[in-house]
N, C-alpha and C positions, 0 to 999 in steps of 0.2 A: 648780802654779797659774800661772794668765798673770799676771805683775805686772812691771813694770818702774817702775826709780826714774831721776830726771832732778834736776838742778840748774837753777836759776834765779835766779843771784847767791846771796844765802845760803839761799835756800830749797829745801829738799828735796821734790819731786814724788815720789810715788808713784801711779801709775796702773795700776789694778786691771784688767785685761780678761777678765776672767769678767764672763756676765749674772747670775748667782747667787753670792753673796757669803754659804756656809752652812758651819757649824761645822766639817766635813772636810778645810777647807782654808785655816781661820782659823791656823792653825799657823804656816806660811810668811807669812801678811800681819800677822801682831804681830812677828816676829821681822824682819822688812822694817825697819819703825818703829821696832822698838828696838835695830836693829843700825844706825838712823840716830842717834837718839839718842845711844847708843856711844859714834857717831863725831863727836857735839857738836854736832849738826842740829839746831837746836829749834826753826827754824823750819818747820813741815810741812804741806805739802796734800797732801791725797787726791783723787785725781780716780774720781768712781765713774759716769762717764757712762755706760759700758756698762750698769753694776748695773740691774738690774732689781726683785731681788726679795734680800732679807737677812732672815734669823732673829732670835731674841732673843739667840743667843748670841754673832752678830754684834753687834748691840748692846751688847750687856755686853762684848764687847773693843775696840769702842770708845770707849766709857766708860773703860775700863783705860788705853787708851792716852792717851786725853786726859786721865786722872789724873796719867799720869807724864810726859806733857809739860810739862804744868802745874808740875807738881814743880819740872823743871828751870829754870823762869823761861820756857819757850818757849809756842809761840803751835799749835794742830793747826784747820786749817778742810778743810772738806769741799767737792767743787765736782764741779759737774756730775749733782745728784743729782737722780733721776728723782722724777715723780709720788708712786707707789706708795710706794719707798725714805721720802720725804718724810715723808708719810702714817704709815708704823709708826714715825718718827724724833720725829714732832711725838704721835702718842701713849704713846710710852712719856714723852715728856717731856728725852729725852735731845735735843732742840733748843737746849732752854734754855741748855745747855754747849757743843756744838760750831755754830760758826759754821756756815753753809751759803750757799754762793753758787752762783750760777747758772752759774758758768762757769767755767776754770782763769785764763783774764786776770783776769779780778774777783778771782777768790780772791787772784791773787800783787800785786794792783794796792792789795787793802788791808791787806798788809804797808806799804807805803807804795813798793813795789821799783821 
């Protein structure tokens, strides 16, 4: 899976570079997050600007993830998320929970970084 993680003071980036963001290779992108976690990361954005297109099962692990970030007192936002992406995120209703900004500055700008 194309994924790379970055720092940004305390914040952990991950930026996903697959257009298709589907259960074959959710493997590698939860163990990303929770080998940040781990490592005491709780503050987390995902950058899915490339993302184009994600499944339910996508969904539901990131629900998982945002469960155990949460857990740990930390903060999980989403940035860069396309149209379509948007769309299956605002009707499953999993919006309601993960923040979503329009961009990786915004995202790290409302940690307050």
């Amino acid at each position: 899976m194309n994924l790379t993680t970055d720092q940004a003071g305390r914040i952990a980036i991950v930026r996903v570079g697959e257009t298709r963001l589907m259960y074959p290779i959710l493997a590698d992108f939860a163990s990303t997050v929770t080998g940040l976690l781990a490592a005491g990361r709780h503050e987390i954005v995902i950058d899915l600007t490339p993302v184009t297109y994600i499944d339910s099962a996508t969904i539901g692990c990131l629900m998982d993830l945002y469960r155990q970030v949460h857990g740990t007192g930390g903060r999980l936002k989403l940035s860069g998320v396309q149209k379509r992406v948007e769309t299956m995120l605002t009707m499953t209703g999993a919006q309601n929970f993960l923040e979503i900004h329009a961009d990786e500055p915004s995202a790290l700008e409302s940690f307050g970084a």
